[in-house]
N, CA, C and O atoms as a printed pandas DataFrame, in Angstrom:
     atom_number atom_name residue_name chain_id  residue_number  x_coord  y_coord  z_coord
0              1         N          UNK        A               1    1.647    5.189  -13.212
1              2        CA          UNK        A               1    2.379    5.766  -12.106
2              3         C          UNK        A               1    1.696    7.070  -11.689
3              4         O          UNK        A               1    1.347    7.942  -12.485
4              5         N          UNK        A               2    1.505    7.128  -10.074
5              6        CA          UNK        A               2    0.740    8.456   -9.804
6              7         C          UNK        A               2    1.759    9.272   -9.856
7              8         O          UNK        A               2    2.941    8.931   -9.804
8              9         N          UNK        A               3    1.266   10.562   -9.978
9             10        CA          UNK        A               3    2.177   12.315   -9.831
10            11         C          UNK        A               3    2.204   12.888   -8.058
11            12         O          UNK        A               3    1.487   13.869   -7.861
12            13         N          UNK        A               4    2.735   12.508   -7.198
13            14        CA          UNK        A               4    2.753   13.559   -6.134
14            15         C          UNK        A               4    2.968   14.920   -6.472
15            16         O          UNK        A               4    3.951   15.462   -6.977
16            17         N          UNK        A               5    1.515   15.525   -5.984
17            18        CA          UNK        A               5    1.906   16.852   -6.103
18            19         C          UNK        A               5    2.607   17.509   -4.907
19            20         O          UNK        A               5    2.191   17.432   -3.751
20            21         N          UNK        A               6    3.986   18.324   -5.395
21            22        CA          UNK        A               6    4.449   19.313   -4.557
22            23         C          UNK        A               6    4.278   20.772   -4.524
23            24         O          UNK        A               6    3.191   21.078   -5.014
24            25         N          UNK        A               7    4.942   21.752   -4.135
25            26        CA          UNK        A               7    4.868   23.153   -4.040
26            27         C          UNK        A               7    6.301   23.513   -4.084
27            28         O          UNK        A               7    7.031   23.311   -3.114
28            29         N          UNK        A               8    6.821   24.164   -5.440
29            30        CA          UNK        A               8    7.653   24.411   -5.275
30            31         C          UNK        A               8    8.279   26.037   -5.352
31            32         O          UNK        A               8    7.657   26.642   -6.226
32            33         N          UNK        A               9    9.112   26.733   -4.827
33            34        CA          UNK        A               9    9.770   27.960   -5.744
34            35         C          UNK        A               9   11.023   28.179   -5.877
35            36         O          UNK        A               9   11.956   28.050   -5.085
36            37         N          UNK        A              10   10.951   28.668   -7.396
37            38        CA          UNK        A              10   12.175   28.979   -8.347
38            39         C          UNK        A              10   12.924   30.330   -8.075
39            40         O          UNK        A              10   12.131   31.226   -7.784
40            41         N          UNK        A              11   13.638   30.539   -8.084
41            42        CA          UNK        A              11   14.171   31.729   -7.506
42            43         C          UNK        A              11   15.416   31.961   -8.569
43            44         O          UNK        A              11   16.446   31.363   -8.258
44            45         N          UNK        A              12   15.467   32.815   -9.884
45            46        CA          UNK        A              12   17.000   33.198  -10.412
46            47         C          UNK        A              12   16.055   34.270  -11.303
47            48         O          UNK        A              12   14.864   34.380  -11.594
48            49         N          UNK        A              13   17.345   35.009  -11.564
49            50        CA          UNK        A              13   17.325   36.632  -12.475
50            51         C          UNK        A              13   16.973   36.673  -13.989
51            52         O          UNK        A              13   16.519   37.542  -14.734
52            53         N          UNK        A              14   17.375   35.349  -14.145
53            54        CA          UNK        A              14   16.921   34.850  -15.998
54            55         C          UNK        A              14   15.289   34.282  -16.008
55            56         O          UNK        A              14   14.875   33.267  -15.448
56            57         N          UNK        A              15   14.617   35.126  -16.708
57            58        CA          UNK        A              15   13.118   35.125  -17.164
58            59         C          UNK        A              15   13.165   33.480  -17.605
59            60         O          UNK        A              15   12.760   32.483  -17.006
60            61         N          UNK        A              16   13.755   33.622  -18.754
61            62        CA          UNK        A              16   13.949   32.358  -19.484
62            63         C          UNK        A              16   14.105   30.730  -18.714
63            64         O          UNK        A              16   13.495   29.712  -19.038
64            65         N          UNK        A              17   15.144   30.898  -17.594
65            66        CA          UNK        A              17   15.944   29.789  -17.030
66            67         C          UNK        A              17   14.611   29.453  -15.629
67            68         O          UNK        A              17   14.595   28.423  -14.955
68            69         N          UNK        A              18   13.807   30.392  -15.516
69            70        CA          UNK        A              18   12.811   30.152  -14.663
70            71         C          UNK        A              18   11.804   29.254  -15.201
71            72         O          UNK        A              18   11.345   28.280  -14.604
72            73         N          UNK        A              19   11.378   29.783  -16.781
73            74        CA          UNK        A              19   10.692   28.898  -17.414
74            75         C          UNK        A              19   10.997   27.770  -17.459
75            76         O          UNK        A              19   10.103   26.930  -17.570
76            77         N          UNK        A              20   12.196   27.423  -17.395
77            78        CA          UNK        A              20   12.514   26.186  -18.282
78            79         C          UNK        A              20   13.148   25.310  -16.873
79            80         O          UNK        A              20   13.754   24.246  -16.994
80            81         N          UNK        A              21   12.897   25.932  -15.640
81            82        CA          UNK        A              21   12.815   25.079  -14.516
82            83         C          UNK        A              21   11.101   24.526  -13.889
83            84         O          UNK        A              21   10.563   23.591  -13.297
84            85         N          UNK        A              22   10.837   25.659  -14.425
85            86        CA          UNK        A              22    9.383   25.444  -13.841
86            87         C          UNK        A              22    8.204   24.835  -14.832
87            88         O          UNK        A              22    7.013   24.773  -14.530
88            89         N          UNK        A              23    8.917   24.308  -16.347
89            90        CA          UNK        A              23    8.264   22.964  -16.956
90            91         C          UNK        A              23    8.596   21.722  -16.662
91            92         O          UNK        A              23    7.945   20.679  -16.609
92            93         N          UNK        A              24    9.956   22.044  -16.435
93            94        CA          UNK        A              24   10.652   20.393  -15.572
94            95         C          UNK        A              24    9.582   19.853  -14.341
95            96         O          UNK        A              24    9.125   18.711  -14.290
96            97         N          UNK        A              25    9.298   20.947  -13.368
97            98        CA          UNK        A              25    9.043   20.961  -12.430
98            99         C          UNK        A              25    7.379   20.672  -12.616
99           100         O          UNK        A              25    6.941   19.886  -11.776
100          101         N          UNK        A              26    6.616   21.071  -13.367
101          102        CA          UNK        A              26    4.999   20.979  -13.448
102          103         C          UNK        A              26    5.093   19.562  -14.568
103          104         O          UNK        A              26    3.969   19.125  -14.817
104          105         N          UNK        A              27    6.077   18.906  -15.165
105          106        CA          UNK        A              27    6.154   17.756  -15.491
106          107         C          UNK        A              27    6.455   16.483  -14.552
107          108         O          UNK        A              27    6.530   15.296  -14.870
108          109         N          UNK        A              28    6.598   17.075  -13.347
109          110        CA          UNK        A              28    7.518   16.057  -12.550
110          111         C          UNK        A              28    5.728   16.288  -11.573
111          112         O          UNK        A              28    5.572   15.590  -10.571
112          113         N          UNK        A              29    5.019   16.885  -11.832
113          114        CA          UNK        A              29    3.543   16.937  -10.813
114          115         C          UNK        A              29    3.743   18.051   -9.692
115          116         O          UNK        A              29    3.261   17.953   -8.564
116          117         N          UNK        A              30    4.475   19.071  -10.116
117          118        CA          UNK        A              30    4.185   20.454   -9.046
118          119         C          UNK        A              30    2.775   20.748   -9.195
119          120         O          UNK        A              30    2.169   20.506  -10.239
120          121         N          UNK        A              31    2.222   21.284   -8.133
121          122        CA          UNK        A              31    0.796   21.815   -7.979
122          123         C          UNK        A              31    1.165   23.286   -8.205
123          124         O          UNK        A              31    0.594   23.757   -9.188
124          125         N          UNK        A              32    1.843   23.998   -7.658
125          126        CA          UNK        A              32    2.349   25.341   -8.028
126          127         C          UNK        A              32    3.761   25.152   -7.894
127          128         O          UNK        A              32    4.491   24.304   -7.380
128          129         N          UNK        A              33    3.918   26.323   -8.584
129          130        CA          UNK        A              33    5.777   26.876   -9.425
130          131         C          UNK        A              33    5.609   28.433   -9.028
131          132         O          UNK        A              33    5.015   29.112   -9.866
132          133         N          UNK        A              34    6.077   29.116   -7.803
133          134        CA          UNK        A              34    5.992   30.567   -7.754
134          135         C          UNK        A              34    7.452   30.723   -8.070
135          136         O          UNK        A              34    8.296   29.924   -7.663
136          137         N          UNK        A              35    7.763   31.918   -8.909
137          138        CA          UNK        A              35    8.754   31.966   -9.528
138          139         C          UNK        A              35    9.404   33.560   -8.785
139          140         O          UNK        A              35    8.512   34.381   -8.571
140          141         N          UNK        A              36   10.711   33.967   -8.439
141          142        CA          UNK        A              36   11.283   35.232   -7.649
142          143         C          UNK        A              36   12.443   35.677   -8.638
143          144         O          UNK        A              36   13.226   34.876   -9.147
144          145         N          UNK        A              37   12.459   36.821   -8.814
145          146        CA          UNK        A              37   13.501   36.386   -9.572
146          147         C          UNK        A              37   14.914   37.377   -8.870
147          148         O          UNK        A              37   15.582   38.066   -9.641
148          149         N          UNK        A              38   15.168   37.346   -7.701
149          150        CA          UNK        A              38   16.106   37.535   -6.542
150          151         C          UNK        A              38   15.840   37.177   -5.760
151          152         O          UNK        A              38   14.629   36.978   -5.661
152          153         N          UNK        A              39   16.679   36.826   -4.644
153          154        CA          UNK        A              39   16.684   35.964   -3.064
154          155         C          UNK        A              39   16.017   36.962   -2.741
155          156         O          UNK        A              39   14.972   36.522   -2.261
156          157         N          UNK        A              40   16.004   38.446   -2.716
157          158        CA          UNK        A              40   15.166   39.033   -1.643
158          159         C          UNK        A              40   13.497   38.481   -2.166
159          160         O          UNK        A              40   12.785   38.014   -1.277
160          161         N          UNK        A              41   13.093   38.535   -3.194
161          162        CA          UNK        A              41   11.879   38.754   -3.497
162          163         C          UNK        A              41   11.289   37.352   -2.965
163          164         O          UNK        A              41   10.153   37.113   -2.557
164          165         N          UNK        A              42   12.942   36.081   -3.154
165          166        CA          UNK        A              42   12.580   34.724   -3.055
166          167         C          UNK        A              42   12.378   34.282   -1.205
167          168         O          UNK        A              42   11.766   33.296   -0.795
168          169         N          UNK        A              43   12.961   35.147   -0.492
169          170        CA          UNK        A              43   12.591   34.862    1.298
170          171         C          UNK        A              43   11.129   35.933    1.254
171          172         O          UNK        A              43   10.233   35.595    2.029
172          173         N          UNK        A              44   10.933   36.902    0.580
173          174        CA          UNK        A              44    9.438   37.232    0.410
174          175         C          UNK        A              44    8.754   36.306    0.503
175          176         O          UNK        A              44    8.047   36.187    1.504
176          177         N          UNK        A              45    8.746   35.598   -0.250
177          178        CA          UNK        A              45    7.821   34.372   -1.033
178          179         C          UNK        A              45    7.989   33.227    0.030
179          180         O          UNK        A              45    7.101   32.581    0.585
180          181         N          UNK        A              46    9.186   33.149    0.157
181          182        CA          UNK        A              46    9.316   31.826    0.978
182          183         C          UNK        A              46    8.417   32.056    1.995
183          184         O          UNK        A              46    7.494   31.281    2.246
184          185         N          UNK        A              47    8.760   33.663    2.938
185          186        CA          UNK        A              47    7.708   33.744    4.298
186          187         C          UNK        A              47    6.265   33.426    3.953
187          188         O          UNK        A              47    5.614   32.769    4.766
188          189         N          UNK        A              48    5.898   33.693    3.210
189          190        CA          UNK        A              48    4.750   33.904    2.670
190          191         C          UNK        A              48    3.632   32.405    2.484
191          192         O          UNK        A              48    2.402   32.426    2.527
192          193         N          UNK        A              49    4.151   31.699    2.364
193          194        CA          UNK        A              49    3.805   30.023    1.754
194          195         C          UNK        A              49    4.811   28.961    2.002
195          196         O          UNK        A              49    6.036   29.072    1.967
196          197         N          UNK        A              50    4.088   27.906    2.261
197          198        CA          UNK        A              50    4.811   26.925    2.550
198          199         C          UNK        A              50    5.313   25.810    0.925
199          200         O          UNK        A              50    4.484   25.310    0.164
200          201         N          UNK        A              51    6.602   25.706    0.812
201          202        CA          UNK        A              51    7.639   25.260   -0.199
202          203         C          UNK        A              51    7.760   23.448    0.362
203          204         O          UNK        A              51    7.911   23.031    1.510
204          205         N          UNK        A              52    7.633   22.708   -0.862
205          206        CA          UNK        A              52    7.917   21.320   -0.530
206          207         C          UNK        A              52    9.268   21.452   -1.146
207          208         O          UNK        A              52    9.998   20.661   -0.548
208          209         N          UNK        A              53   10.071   22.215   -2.251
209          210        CA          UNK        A              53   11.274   22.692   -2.655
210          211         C          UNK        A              53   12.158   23.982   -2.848
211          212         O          UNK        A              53   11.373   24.827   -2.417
212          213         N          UNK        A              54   13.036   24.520   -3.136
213          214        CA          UNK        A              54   13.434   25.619   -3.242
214          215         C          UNK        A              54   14.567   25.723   -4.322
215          216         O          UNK        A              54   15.730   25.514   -3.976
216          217         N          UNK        A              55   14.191   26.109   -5.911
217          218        CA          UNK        A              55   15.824   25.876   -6.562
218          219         C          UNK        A              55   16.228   26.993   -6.737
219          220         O          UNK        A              55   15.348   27.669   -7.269
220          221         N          UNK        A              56   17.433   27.726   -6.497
221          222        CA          UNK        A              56   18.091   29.027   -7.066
222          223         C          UNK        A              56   19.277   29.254   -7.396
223          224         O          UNK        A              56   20.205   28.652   -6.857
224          225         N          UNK        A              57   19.447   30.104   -8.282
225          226        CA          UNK        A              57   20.788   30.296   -8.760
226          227         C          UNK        A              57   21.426   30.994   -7.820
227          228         O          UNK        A              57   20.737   31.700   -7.083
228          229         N          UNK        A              58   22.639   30.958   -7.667
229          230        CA          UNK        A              58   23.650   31.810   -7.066
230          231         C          UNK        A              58   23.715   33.431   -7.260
231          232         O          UNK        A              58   23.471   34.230   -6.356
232          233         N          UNK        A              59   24.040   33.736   -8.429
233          234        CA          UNK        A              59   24.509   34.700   -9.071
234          235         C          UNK        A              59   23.024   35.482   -9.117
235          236         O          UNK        A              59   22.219   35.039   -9.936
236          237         N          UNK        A              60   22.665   36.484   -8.386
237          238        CA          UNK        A              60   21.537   37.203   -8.158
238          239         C          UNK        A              60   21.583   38.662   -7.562
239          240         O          UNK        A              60   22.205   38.853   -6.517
240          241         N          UNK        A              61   20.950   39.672   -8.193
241          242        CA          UNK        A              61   21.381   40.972   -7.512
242          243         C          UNK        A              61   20.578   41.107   -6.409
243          244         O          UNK        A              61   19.817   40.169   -6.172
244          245         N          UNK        A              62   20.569   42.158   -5.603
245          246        CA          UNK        A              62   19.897   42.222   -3.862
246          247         C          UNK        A              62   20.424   40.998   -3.042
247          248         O          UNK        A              62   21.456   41.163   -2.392
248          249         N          UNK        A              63   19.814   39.816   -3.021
249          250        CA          UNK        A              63   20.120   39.171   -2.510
250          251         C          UNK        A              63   20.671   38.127   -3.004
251          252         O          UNK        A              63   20.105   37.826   -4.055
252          253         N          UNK        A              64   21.682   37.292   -2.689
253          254        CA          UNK        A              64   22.314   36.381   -3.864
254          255         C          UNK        A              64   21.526   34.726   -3.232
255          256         O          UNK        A              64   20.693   34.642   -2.330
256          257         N          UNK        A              65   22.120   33.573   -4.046
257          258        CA          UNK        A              65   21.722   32.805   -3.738
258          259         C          UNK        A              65   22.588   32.206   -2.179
259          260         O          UNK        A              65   22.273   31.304   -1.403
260          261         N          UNK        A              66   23.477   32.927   -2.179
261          262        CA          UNK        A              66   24.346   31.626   -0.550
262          263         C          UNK        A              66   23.427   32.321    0.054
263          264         O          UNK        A              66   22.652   31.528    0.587
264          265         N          UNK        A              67   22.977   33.897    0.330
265          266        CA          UNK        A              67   22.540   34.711    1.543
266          267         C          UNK        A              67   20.971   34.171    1.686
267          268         O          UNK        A              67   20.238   34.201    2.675
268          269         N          UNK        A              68   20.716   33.662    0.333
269          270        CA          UNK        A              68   19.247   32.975    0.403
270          271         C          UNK        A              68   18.867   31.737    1.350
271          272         O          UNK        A              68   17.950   31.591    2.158
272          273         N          UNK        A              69   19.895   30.921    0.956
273          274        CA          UNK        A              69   20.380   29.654    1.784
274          275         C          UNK        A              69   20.397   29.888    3.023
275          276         O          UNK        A              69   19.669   29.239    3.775
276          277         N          UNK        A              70   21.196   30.821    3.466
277          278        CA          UNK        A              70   21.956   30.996    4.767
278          279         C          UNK        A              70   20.769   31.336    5.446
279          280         O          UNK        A              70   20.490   30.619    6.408
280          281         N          UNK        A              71   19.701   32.633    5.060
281          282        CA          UNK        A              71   18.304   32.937    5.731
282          283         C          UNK        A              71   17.529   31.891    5.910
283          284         O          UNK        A              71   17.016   31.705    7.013
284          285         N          UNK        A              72   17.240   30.746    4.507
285          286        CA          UNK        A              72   15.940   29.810    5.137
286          287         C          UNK        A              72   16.491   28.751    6.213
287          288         O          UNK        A              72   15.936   28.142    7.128
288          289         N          UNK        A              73   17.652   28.775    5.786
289          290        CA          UNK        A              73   18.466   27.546    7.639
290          291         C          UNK        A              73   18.202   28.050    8.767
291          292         O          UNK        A              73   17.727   27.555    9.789
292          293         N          UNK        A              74   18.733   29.635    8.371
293          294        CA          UNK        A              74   18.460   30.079    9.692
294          295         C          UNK        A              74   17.224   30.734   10.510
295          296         O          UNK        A              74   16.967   31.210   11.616
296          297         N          UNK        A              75   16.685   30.480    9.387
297          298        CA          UNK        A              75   15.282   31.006    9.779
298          299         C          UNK        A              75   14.503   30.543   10.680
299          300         O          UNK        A              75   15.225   30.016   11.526
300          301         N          UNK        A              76   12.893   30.403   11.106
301          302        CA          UNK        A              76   12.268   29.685   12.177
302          303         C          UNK        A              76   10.901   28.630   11.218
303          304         O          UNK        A              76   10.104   27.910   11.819
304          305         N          UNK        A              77   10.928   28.799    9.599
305          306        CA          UNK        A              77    9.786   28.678    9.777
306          307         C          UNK        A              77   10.492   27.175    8.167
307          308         O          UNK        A              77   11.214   27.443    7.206
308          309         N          UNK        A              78   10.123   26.335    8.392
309          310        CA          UNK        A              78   10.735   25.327    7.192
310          311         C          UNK        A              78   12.043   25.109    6.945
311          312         O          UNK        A              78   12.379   25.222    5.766
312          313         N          UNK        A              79   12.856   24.834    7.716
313          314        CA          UNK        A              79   14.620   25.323    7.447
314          315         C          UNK        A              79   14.753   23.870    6.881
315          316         O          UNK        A              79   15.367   24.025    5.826
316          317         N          UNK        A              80   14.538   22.773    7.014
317          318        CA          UNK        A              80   14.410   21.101    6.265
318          319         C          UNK        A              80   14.000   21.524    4.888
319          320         O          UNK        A              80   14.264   20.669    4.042
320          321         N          UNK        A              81   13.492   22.484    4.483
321          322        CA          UNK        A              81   12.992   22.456    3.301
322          323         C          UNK        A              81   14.632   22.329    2.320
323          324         O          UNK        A              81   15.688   22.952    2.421
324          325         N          UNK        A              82   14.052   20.915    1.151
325          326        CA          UNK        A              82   15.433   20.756    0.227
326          327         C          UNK        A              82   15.414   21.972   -0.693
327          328         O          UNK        A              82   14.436   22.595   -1.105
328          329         N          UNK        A              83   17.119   22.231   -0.996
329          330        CA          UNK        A              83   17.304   23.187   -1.686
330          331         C          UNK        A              83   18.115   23.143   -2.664
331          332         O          UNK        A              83   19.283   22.838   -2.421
332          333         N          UNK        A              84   17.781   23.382   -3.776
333          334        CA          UNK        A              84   18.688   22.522   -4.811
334          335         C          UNK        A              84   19.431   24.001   -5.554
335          336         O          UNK        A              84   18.615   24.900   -5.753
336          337         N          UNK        A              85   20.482   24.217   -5.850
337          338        CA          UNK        A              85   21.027   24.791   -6.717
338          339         C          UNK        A              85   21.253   24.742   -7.710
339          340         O          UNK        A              85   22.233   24.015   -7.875
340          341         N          UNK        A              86   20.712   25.316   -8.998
341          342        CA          UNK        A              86   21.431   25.633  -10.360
342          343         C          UNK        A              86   21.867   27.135  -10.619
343          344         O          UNK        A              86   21.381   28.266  -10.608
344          345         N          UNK        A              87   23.146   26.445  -10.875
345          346        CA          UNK        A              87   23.998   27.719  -11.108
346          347         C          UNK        A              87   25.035   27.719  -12.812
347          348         O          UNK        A              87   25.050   27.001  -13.812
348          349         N          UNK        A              88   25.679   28.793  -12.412
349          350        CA          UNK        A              88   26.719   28.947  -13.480
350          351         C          UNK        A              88   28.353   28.163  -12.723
351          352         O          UNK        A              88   29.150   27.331  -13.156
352          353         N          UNK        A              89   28.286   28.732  -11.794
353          354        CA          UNK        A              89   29.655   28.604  -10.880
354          355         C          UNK        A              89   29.878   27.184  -10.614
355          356         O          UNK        A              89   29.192   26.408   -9.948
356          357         N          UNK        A              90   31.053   26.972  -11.310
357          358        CA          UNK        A              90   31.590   25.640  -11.463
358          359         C          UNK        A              90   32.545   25.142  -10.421
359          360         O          UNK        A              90   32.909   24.000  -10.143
360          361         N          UNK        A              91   32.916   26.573   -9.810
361          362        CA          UNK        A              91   34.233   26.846   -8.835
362          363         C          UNK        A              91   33.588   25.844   -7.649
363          364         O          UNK        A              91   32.469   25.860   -7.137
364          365         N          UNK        A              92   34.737   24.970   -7.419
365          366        CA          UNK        A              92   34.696   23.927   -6.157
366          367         C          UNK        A              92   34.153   24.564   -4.721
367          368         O          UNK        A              92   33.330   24.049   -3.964
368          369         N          UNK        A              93   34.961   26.038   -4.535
369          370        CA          UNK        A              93   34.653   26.927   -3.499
370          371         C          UNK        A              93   32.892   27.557   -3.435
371          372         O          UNK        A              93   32.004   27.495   -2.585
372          373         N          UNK        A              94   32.936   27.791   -3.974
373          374        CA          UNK        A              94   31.367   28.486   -4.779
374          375         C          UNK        A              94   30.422   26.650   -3.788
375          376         O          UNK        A              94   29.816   26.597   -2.718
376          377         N          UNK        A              95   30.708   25.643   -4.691
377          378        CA          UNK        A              95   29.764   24.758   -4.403
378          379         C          UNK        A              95   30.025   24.223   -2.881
379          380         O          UNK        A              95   29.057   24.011   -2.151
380          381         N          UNK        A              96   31.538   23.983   -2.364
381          382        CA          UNK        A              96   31.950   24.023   -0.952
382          383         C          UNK        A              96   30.560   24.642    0.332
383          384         O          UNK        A              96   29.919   24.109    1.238
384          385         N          UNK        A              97   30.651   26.245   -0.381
385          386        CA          UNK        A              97   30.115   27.370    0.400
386          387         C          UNK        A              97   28.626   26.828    0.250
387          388         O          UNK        A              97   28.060   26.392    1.252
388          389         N          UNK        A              98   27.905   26.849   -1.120
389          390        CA          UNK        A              98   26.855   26.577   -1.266
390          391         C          UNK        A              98   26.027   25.307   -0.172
391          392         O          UNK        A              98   24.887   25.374    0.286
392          393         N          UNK        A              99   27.064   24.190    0.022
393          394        CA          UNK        A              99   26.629   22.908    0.908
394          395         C          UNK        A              99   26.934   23.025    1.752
395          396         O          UNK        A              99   26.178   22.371    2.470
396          397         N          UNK        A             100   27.709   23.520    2.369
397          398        CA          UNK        A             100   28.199   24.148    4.036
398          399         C          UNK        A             100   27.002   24.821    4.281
399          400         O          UNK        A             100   26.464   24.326    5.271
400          401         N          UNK        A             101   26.219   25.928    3.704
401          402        CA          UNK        A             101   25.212   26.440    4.313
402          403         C          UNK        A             101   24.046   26.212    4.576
403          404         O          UNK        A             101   23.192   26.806    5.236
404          405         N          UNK        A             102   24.087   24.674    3.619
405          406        CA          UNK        A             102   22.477   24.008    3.668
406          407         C          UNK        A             102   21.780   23.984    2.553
407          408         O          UNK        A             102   20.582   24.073    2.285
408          409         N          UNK        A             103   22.862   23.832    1.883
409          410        CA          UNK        A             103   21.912   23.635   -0.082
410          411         C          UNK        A             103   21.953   21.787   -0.106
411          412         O          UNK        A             103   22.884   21.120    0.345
412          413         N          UNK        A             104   20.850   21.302   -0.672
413          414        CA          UNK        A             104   20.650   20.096   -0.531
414          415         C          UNK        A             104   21.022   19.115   -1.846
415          416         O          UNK        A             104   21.158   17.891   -1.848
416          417         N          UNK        A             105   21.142   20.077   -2.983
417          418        CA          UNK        A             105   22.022   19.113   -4.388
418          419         C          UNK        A             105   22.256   20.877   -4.899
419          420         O          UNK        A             105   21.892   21.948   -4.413
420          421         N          UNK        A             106   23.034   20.492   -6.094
421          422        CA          UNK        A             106   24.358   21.489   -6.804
422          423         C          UNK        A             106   23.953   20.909   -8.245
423          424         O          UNK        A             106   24.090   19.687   -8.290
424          425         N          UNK        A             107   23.574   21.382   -9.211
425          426        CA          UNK        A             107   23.615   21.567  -10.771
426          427         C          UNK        A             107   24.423   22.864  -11.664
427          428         O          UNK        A             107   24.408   24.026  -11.258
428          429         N          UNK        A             108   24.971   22.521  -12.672
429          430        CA          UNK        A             108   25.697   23.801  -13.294
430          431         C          UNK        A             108   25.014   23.686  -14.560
431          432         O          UNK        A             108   24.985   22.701  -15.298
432          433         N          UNK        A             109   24.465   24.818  -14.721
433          434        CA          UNK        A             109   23.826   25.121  -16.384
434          435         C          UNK        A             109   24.985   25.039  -16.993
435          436         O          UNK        A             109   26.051   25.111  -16.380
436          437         N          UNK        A             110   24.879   24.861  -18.432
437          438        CA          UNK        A             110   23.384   24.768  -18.776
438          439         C          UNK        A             110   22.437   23.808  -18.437
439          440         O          UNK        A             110   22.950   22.747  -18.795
440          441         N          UNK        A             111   21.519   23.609  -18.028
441          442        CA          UNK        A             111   20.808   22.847  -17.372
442          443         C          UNK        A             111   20.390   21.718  -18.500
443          444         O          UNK        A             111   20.562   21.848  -19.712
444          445         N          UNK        A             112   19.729   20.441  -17.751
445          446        CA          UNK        A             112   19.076   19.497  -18.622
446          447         C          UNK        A             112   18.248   18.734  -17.872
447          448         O          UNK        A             112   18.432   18.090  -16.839
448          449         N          UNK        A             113   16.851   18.999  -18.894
449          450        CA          UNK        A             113   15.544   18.392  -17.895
450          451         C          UNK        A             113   15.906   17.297  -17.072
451          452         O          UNK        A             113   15.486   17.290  -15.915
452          453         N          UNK        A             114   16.664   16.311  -17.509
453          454        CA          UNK        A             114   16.618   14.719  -16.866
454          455         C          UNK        A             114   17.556   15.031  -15.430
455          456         O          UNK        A             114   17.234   14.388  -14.431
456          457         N          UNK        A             115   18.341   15.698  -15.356
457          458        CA          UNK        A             115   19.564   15.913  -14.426
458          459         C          UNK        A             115   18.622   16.689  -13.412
459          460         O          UNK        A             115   18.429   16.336  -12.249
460          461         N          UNK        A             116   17.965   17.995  -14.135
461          462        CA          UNK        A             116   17.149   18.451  -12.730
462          463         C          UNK        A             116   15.877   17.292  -12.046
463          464         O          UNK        A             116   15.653   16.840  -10.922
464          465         N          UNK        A             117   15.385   17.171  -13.104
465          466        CA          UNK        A             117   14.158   16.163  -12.901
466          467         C          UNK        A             117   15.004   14.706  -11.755
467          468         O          UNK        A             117   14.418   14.342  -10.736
468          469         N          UNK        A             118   16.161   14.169  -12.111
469          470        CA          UNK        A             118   16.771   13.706  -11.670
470          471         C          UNK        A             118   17.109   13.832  -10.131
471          472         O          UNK        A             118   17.115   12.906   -9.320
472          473         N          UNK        A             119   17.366   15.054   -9.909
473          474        CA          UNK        A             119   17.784   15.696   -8.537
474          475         C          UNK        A             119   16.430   15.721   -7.795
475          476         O          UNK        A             119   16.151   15.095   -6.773
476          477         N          UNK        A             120   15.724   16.470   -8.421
477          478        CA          UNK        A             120   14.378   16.705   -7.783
478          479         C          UNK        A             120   13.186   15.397   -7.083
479          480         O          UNK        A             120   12.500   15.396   -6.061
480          481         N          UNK        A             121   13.344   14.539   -8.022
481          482        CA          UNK        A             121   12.655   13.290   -7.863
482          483         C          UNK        A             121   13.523   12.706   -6.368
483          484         O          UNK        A             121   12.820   12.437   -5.394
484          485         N          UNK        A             122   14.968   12.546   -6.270
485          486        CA          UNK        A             122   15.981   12.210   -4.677
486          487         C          UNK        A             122   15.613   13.018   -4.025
487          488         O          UNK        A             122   15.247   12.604   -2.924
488          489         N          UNK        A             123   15.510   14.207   -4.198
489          490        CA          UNK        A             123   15.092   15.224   -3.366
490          491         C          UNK        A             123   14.365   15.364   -2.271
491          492         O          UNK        A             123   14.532   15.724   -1.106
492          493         N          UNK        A             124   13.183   14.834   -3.222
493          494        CA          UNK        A             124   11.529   14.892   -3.032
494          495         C          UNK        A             124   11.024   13.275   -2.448
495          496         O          UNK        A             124   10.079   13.108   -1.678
496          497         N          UNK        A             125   11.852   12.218   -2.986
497          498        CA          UNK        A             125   11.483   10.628   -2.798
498          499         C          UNK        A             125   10.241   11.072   -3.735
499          500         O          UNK        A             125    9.188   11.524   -3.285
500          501         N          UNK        A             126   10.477   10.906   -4.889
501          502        CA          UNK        A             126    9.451   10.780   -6.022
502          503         C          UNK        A             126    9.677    9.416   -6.589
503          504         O          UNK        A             126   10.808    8.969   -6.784
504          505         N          UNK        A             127    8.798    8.898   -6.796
505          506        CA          UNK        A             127    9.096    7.600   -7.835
506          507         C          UNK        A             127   10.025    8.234   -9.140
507          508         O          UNK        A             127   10.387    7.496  -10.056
């Protein structure tokens, strides 16, 4: 089975939870994993390069993850780009808000390779 390579970036405040998205992600055939670890630093990045994905947590200081969402929709430059959420927030409202603004799948850590890998592969139309 071939690997499509994509381009993806990770965007949350945990050092750790970045890692351990962005082995899922270079197992699944990412070509690059740029990693932010706040929405502001993560619409930095986003302007900056073009994203075949976007995953971020909610819960983020400067910029959080809905206001992250809400900028690349509304933005001019990739707004189709899928956007997957892993979060903590289990709250119905939280995930409501999150897909109203243009998040494209919803995960709640603790995370597990197969579930993201899972999402990502629909995401993406990966084999």
């Amino acid at each position: 089975m071939g690997t499509v390579a994509f381009r993806a970036l990770v965007v949350d405040d945990s050092l750790a939870m970045r890692r351990r998205l962005v082995a899922v992600l270079q197992h699944l055939g990412a070509a690059a994993c740029d990693e932010a670890e706040d929405g502001a630093e993560g619409l930095k990045r986003f302007s900056e390069a073009d994203y075949d994905l976007v995953l971020t947590d909610l819960n983020m200081p400067l910029v959080d993850g809905l206001k992250l969402i809400h900028h690349i929709r509304a933005g001019d430059r990739r707004q189709d780009v899928p956007i997957l959420v892993v979060t903590t927030e289990a709250g119905e409202m939280d995930r409501s808000r999150a897909m109203a603004l243009g998040a494209s799948a919803y995960l709640l850590k603790p995370i597990h390779a197969a579930r993201v890998s899972s999402a990502v592969r629909e995401l993406l139309g990966l084999p």
